[in-house]
C-alpha positions as CSV (number, residue, x, y, z in Angstrom):
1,X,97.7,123.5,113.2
2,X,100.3,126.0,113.9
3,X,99.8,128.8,116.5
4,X,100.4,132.1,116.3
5,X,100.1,135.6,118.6
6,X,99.1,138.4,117.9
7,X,102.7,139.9,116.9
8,X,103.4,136.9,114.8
9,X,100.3,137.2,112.9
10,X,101.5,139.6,110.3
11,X,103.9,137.2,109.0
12,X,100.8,135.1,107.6
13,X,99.2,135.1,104.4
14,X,96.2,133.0,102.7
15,X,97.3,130.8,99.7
16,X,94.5,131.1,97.1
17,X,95.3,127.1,96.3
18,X,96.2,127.4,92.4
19,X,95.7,123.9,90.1
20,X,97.9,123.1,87.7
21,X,98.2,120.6,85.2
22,X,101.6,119.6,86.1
23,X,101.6,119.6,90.0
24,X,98.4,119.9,91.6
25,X,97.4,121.4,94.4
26,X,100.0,121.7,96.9
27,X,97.1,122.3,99.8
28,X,94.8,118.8,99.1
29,X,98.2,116.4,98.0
30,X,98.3,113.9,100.3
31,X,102.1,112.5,100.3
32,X,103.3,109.3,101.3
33,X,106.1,108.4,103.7
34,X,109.5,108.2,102.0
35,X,108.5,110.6,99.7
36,X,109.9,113.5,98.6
37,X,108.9,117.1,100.4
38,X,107.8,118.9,97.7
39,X,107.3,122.4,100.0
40,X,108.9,123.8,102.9
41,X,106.3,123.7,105.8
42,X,104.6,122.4,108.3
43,X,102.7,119.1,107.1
44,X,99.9,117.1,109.0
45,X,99.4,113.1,109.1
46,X,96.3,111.8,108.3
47,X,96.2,108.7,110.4
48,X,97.0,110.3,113.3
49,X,97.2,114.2,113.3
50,X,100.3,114.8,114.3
51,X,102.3,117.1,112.6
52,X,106.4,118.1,111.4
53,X,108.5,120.5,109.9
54,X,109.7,119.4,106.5
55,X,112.4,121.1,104.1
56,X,111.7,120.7,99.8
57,X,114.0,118.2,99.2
58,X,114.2,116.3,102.3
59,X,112.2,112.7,102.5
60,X,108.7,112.5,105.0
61,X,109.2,110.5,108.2
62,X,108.8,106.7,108.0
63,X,105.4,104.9,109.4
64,X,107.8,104.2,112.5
65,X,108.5,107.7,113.2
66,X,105.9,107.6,115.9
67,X,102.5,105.9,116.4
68,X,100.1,105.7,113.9
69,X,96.7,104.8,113.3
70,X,97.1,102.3,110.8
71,X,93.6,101.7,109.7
72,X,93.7,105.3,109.0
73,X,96.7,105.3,106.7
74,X,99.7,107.3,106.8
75,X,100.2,110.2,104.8
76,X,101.3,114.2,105.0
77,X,99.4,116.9,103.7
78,X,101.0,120.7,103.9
79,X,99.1,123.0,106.7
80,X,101.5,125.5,106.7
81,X,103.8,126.5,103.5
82,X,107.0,128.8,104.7
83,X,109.1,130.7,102.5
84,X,112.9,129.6,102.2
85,X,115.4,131.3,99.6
């Protein structure tokens, strides 16, 4: 989870997560490695908790990135979404 003070915490916002019928929600996606980043963040694996920075666009880190829990699978979900132009 990303950490914050107490001067940095007026640059963060809660997402109401909105559904839609073509995308989802961008908050409970799980995404798998290779894929595509579909949001600039901060994402978190679920096999073994650690997490990156990603850019839209750019591909998620291979299984071999680092070590993994491999019973647990390996995917990314979005923590963190940050605003690029």
């Amino acid at each position: 989870m990303p950490y914050f003070t107490k001067d940095t915490s007026q640059y963060f916002h809660e997402e109401t997560p909105k559904v839609s019928v073509l995308g989802g929600d961008p908050w409970g996606t799980a995404h798998k490695i290779g894929a595509e980043v579909p949001h600039s963040g901060i994402y978190r694996c679920t096999g073994c908790g650690d997490e990156i920075t990603s850019n839209k666009g750019d591909k998620f880190p291979p299984q071999n990135s680092h070590q993994h829990n491999v019973l647990a699978g390996v995917a990314w979900k979005l923590v963190a979404r940050t605003k690029t132009k």
